[in-house]
C-alpha positions as CSV (number, residue, x, y, z in Angstrom):
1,X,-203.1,215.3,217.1
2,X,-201.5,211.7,217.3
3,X,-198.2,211.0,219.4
4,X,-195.3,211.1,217.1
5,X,-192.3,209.4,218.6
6,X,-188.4,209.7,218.7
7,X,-187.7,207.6,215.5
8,X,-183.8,207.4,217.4
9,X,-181.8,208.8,220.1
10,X,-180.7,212.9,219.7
11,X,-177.3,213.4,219.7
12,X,-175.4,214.4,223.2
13,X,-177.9,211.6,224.6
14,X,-176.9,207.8,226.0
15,X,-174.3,208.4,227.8
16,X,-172.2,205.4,229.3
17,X,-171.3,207.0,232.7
18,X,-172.6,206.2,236.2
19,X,-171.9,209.9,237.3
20,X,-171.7,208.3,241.3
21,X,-172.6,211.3,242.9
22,X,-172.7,209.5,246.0
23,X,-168.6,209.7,245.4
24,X,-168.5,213.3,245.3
25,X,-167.7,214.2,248.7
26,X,-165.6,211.4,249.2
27,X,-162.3,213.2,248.8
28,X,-160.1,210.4,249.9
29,X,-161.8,208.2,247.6
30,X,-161.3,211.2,244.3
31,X,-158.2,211.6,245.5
32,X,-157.2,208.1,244.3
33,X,-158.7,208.7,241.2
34,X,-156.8,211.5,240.3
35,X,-153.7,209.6,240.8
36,X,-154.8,206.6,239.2
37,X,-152.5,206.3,235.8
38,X,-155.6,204.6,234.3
39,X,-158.2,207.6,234.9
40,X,-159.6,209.2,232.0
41,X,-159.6,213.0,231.3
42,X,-161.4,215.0,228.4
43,X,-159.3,218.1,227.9
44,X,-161.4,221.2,227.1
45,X,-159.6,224.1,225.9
46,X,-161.4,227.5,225.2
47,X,-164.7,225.1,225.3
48,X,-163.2,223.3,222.4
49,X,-162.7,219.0,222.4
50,X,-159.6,217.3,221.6
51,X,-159.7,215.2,218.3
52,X,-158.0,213.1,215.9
53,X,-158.4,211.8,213.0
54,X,-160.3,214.9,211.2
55,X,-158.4,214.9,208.3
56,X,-158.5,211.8,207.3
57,X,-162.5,211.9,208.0
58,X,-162.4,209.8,210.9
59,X,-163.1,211.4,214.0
60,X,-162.3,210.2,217.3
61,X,-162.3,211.9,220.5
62,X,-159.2,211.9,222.3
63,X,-158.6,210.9,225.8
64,X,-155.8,211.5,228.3
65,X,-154.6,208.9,231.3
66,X,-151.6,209.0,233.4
67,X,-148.9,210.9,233.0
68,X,-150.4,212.4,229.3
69,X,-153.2,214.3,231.8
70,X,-150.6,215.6,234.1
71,X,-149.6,218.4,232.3
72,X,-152.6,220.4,231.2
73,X,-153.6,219.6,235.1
74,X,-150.6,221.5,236.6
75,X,-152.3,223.9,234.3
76,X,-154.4,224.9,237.6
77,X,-157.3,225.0,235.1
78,X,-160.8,223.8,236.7
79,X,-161.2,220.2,236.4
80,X,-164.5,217.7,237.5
81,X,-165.5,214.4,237.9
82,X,-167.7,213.3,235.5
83,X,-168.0,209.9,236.4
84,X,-167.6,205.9,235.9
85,X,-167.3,204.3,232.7
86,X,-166.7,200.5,233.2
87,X,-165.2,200.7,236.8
88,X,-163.1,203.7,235.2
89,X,-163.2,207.0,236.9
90,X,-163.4,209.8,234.0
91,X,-162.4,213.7,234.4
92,X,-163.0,216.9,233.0
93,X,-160.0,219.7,232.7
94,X,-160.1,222.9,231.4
95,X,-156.4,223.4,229.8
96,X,-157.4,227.7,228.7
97,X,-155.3,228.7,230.2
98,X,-152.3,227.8,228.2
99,X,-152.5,229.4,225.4
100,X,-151.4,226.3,222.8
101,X,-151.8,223.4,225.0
102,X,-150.9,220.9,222.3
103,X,-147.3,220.8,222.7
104,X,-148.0,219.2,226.0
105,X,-150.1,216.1,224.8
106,X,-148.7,213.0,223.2
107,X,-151.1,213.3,219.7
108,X,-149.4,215.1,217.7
109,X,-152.0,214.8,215.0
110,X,-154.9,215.2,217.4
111,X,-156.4,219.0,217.9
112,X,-159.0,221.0,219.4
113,X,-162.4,221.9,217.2
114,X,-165.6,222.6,218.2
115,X,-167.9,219.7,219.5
116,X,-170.7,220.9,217.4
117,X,-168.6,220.2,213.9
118,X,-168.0,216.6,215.1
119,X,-170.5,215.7,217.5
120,X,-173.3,213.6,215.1
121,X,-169.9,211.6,213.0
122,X,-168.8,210.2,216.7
123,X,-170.3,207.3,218.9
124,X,-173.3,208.4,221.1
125,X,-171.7,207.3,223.9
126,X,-168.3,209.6,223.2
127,X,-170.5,212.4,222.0
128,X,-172.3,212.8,225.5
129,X,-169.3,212.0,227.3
130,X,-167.7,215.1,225.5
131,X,-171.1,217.6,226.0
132,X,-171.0,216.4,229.6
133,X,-167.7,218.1,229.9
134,X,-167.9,221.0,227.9
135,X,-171.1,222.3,229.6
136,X,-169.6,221.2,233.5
137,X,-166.4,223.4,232.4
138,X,-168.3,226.4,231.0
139,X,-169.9,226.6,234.3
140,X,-166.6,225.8,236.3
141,X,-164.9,228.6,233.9
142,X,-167.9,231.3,235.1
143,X,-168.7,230.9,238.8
144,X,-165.1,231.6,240.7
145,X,-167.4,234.4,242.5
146,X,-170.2,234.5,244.8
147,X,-173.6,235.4,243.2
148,X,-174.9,237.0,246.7
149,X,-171.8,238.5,248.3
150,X,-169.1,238.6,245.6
151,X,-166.6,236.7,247.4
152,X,-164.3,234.0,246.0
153,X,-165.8,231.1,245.3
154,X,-163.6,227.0,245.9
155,X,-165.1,224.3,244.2
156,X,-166.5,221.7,246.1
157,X,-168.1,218.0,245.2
158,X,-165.5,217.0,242.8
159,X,-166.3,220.3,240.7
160,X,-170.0,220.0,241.1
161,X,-170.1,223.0,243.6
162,X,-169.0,226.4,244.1
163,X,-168.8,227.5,247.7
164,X,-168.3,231.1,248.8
165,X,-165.3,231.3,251.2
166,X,-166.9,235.0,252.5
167,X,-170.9,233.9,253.0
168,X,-170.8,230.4,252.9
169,X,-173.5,230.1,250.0
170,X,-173.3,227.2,248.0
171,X,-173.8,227.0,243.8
172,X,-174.2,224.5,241.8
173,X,-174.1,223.9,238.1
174,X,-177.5,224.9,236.2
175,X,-179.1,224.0,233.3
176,X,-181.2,226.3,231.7
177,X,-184.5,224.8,230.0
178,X,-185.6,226.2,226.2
179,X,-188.8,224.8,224.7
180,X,-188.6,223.9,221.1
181,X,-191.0,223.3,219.1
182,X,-192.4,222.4,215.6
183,X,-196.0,224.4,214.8
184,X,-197.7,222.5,212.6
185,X,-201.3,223.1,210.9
186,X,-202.9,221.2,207.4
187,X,-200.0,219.2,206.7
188,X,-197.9,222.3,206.9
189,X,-194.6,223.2,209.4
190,X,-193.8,226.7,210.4
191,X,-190.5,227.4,210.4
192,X,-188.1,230.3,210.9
193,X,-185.7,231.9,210.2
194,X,-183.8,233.8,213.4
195,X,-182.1,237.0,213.2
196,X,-178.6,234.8,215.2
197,X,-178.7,232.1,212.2
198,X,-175.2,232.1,210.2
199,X,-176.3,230.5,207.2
200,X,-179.0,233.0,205.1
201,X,-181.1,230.3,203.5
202,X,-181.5,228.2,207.1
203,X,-185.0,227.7,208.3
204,X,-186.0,225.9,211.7
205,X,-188.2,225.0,214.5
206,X,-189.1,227.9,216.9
207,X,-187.7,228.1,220.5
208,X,-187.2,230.2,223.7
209,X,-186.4,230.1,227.2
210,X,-188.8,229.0,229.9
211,X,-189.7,231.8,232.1
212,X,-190.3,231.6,236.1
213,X,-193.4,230.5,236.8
214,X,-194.1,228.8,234.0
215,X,-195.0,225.7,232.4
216,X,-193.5,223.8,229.2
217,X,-196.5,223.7,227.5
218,X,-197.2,227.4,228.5
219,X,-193.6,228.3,227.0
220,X,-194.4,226.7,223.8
221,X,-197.6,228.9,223.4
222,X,-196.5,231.8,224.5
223,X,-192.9,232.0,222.5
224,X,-194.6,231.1,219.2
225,X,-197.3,234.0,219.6
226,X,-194.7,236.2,220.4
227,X,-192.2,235.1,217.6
228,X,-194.9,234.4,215.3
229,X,-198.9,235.7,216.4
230,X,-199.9,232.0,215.8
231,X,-201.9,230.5,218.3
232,X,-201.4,227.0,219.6
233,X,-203.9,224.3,220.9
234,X,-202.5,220.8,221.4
235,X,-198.8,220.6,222.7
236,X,-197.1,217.2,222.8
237,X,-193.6,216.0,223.9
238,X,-191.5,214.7,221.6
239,X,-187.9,214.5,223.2
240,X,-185.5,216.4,224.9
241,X,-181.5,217.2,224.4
242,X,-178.9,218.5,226.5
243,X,-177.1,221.3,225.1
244,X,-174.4,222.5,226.7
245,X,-173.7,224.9,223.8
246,X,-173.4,226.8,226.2
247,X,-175.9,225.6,229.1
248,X,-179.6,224.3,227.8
249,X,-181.7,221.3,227.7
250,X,-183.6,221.3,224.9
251,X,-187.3,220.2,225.2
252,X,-188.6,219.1,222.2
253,X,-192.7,219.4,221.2
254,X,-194.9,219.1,218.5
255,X,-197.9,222.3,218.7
256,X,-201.1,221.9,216.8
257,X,-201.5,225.2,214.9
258,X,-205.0,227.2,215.4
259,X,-204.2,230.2,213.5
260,X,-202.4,230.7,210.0
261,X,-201.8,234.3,209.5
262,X,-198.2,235.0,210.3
263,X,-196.2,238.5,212.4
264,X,-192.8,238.1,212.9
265,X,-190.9,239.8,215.9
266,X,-188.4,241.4,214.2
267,X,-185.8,241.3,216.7
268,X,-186.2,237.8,216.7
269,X,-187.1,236.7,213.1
270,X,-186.6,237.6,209.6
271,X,-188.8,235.5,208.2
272,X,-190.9,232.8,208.9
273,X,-193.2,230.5,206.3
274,X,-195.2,227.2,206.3
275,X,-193.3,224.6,204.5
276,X,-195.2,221.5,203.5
277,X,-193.8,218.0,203.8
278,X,-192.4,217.9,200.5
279,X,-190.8,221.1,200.4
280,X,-189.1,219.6,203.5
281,X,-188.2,216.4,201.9
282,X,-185.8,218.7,199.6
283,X,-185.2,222.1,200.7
284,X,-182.2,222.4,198.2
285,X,-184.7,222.1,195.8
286,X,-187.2,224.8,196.9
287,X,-184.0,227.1,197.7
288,X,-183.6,226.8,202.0
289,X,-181.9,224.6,204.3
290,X,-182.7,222.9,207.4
291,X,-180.8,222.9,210.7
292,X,-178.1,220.7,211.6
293,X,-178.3,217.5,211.6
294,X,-177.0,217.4,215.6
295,X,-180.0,219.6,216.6
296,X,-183.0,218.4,218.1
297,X,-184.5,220.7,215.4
298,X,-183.5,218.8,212.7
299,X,-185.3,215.5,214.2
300,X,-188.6,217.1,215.4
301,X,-188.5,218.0,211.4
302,X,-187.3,214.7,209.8
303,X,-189.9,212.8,212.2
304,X,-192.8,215.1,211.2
305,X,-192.2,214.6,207.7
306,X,-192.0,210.5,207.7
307,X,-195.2,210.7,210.2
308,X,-197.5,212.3,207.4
């Protein structure tokens, strides 16, 4: 199987931040930041971004400084340091817990929607800035409590740990790593469609979680025999994606089929099929749809059809 490459960046990728760990700890130094009137904060509320522009088709992602960040801080929401854009120092706040935060910020016209709508129509470098946040606040949002003891948990590292005021264990934000992969065998794809898709005609690339233990290439073999009874032979990386939708990193391979007789797992799948390259070239036309054009699916597709 030859190497087929990234034709572009994913979506969520590039971003423009030096996150200076090595800043962290400094609390002195954070402590500036956060009073600086020229620090930058992405609002999250109910892990939704702040945006305006959306009706008129424009989207742009809205950032607060100075006194516009004040209020959804004395919020007491979770916030984080995401890092340095241009000598800039850029936060993260969570604003949930007001329940319509938008009388409190100066856009009137701006408001909150989900990242995933908007993400692929906004710079790269604003789109990743944004995931960055969302994910880091998710994690804030679920890990006031100790893991191993129960006790309260205060944050720690400029939001980038948890530490347990009863045992003393630290916790730190995690990523969780899903394989996904295009199957492909005779100039054919197999794609499926999940049993957690919204839209009825969508078919995509396979995917699971990694187990303990395990390797990537393992993952990919083992999810699609279990999703699928194909057998793989040849797995090659293709790219990766964070998706902090609401914790993954998305690991992107291509697997050489060995095996074309298809079994679904039910409680996974409802159907799966091998598509050729030009029923993929126009789905609407052979009566599916792909995945969205944000998901790493959607490339590992588009890059397999303009490879054959």
């Amino acid at each position: 199987m030859s190497v087929i490459l990234a034709s572009r960046p994913n979506v969520y990728t590039g971003s423009p931040l030096d996150r200076a760990d090595g800043r962290r700890t400094d609390e002195a130094w954070i402590a500036e930041r956060l009073a600086d009137p020229a620090s930058r904060w992405v609002p999250v509320w109910r892990a939704r971004t702040l945006f305006r522009g959306l009706d008129e088709g424009r989207p742009e992602a809205v950032f607060l400084t100075g006194e516009a960040a004040s209020a959804p801080r004395l919020a007491g929401g979770p916030w984080a340091f995401l890092g340095l854009q241009d000598g800039v120092a850029v936060f993260a706040v969570d604003v949930s817990a007001v329940d319509d935060p938008l009388p409190l910020l100066p856009d009137e016209a701006a408001r909150f929607e989900d990242l995933r709508q908007i993400g692929p129509g906004l710079p790269p470098n604003e789109a990743a800035i944004l995931a960055h946040a969302r994910g880091l606040m998710h994690w804030r949002n679920r890990h006031g409590f100790c893991g191993v003891c129960g006790g309260q948990c205060e944050a720690r590292n400029a939001g980038h740990a948890m530490a347990c005021a009863q045992c003393g264990a630290q916790h730190f934000p995690r990523t969780d790593p899903a394989v996904i992969m295009l199957v492909h065998r005779g100039g054919r794809a197999l794609l499926g469609h999940s049993t957690r898709f919204p839209k009825v005609t969508m078919y995509s690339t396979l995917a699971g979680f990694v187990e303990p233990g395990e390797s990537l290439e393992e993952a990919v073999a083992r999810e699609v025999l279990e999703e699928s009874a194909i057998r793989v032979g040849d797995v090659r990386y293709h790219s990766s994606q964070p998706w902090p939708f609401p914790a993954s990193i998305m690991l992107g391979f291509y697997a050489e089929g060995l095996t074309e007789e298809i079994t679904i797992d039910p409680t996974e799948l409802r159907d799966a099929r091998w598509f050729s390259r030009a029923e993929l070239r126009d789905p609407d036309a052979h009566g599916f749809s792909l995945p969205r054009r944000d998901s790493i699916a959607r490339r590992l597709i588009e890059d397999w059809v303009a490879h054959g």
